[in-house]
DOTIRO-413785 format. One record per residue (C-alpha): y, z, x. Coordinates in steps of 0.1 Angstrom, whole numbers, padded with zeros to 4 digits, always signed. Each point is the difference from the previous one (the first is absolute). Example, Ala and Ser with C-alpha at 12.3 -4.5 7.8 and 13.67 -1.06 7.14 Angstrom:
% DOTIRO-413785
-0045+0078+0123/+0034-0007+0014/
% end
This chain:
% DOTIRO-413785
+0040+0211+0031/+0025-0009+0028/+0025-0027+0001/-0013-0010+0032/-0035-0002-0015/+0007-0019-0029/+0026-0027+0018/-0034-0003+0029/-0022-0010-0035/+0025-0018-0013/+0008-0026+0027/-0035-0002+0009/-0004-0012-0032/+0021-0025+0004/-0011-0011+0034/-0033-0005-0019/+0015-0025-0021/+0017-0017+0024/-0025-0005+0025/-0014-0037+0003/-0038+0016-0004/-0011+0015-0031/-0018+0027+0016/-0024+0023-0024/-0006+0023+0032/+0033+0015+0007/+0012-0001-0036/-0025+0029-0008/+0016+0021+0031/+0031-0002-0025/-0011-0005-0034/-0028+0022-0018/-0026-0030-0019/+0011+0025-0032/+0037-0013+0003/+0014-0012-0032/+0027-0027-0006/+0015+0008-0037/+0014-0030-0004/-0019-0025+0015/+0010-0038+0002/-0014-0026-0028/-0035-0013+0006/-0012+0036+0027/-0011+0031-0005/+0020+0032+0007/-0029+0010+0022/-0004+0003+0041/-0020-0036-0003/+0028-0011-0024/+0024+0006+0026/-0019-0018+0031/-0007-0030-0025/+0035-0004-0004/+0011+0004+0034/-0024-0031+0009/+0015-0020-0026/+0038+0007+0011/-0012-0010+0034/-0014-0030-0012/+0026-0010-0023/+0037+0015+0026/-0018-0005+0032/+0031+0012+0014/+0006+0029-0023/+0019+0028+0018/+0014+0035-0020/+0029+0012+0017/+0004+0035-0008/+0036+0006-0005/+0003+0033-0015/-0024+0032-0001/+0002+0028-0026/-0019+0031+0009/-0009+0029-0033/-0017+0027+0023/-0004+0019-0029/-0019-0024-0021/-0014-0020+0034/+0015-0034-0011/+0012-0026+0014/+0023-0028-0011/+0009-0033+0024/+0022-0025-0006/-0014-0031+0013/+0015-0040+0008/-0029-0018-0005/-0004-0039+0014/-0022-0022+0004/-0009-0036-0010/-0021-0013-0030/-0021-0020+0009/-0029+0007-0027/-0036+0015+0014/-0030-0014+0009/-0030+0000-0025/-0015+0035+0005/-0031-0008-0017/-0012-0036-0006/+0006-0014-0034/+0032+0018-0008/+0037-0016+0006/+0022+0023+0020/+0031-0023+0006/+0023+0022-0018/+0007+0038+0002/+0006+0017-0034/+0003-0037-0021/+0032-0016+0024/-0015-0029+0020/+0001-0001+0036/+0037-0009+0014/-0001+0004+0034/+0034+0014-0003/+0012+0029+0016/+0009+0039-0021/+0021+0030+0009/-0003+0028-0025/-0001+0032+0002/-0018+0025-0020/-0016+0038+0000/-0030+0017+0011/-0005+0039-0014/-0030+0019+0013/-0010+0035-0010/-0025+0013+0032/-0029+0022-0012/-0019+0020+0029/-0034+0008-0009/-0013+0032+0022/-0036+0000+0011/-0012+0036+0013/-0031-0001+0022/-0019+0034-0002/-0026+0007+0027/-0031+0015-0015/
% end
């Protein structure tokens, strides 16, 4: 696939996640509902519903997250991708998602309130599934 191609994915990607919505709609016009996440956070699934769910909560818990991307690595011949990312935001815990259930911390650290700069990694390997239509 071409670099062009795969940066295009890529950052939409990563618009996705930044965006103040989660919205299901235009993830599927980047994402297949087949994707996989191979090493999914504690507590999701490495699933396409796995990945929404946790995007809601890290809107709920940083409403201010923002990924910076900061450095892109393009494999054309193995169509993968690899960003560098600063990542901020501020942790304020998340609301309840379903009644009953205390959400005021994210991955066992209370809520804070205080502010995070990290950065971290993102690798994607793209797939393309081709679909022939044959008229009869």
């Amino acid at each position: 696939m071409k670099r062009d191609k795969l940066s295009e994915i890529a950052t939409s990607v990563l618009e996705w996640l930044n965006a103040p919505e989660i919205d299901t709609t235009s993830l599927r016009t980047i994402l297949s509902r087949a994707v996989s996440v191979p090493y999914p956070v504690p507590g999701t699934e490495g699933s396409y519903e796995g990945l929404v769910d946790l995007t809601r909560k890290c809107r709920s818990a940083f409403p201010d997250y923002k990924m910076s991307l900061k450095k892109l690595v393009i494999d054309e011949s193995g169509n993968t991708v690899v960003m560098l990312v600063n990542l901020t935001g501020t942790q304020t815990g998340y609301r309840p998602l379903s009644r009953g259930t205390d959400n005021s911390e994210w991955m066992g650290i209370p809520a804070t309130g205080k502010k995070f700069d990290t950065h971290g990694f993102m690798k994607m390997k793209v797939f393309f599934l081709s679909v022939y239509v044959v008229d009869e």
